[in-house]
C-alpha positions as CSV (number, residue, x, y, z in Angstrom):
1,X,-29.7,-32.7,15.7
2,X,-26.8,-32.1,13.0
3,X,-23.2,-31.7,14.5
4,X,-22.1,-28.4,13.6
5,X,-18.9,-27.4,12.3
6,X,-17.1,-25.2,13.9
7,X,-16.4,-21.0,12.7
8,X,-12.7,-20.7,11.6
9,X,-11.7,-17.3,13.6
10,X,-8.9,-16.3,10.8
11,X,-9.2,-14.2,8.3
12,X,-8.1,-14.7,5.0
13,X,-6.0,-12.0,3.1
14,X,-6.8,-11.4,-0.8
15,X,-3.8,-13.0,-2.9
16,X,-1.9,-9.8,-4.0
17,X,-0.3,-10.1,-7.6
18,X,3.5,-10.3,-7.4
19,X,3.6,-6.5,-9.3
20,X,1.3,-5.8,-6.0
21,X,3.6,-7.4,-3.6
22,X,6.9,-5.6,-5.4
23,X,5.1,-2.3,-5.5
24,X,4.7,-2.6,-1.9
25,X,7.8,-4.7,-0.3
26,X,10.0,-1.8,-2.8
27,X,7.9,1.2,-1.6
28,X,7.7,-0.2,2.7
29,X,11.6,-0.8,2.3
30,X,12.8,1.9,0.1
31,X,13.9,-0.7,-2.3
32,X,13.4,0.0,-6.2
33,X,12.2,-2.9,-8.4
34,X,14.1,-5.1,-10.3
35,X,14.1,-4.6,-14.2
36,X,11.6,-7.6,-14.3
37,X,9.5,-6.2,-11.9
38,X,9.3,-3.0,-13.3
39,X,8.7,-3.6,-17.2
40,X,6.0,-6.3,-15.1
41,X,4.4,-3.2,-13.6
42,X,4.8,-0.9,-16.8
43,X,2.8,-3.9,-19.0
44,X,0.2,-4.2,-16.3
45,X,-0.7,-0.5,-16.3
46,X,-0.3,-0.1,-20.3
47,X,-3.0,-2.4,-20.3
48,X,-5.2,-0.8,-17.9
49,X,-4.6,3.0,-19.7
50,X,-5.6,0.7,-23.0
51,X,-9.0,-0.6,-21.3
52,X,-10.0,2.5,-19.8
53,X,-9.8,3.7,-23.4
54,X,-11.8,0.7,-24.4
55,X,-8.9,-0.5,-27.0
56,X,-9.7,1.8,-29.1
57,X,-7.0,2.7,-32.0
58,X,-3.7,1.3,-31.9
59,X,-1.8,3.3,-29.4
60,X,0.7,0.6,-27.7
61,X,3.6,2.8,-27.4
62,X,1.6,5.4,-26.3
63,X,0.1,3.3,-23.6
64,X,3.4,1.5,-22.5
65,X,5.0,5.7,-22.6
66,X,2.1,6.7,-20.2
67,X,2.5,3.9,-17.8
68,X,6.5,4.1,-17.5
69,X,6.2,7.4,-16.5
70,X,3.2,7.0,-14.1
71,X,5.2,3.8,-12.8
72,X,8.3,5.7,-12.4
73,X,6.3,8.3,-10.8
74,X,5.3,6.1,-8.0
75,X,8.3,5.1,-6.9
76,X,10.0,8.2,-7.5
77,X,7.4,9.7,-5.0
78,X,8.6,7.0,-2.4
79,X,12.3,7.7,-2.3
């Protein structure tokens, strides 16, 4: 009979972005993000708002205006 391997018993966590882990080491320690961070997390949501609208037109300042504000939002709901 075939040796078995034996069953890890840890659990692996799912990688977290580094906009995820800024969101929440800034929001868990009442921190804000850096400017890097932050225009990081503004492009990462511009382009979500653009994909939800399939791409459709050409509304990139729109988009980015959106996401500040809903980015700003979120931290300005923490503190």
């Amino acid at each position: 009979m075939a040796q078995q391997t034996p069953v890890s018993k840890t659990t692996t966590k799912p990688r977290q972005s580094a906009t995820d882990k800024a969101i929440v080491t800034g929001y868990q320690k009442g921190a804000s993000a850096s400017s890097a961070d932050r225009q990081q997390m503004i492009a990462e949501e511009a382009y979500l708002i653009a994909e939800r609208r399939g791409f459709d037109g050409d509304f990139a300042m729109d988009d980015w205006l959106q996401a500040e504000a809903t980015i700003d939002t979120r931290f300005a709901e923490r503190h």
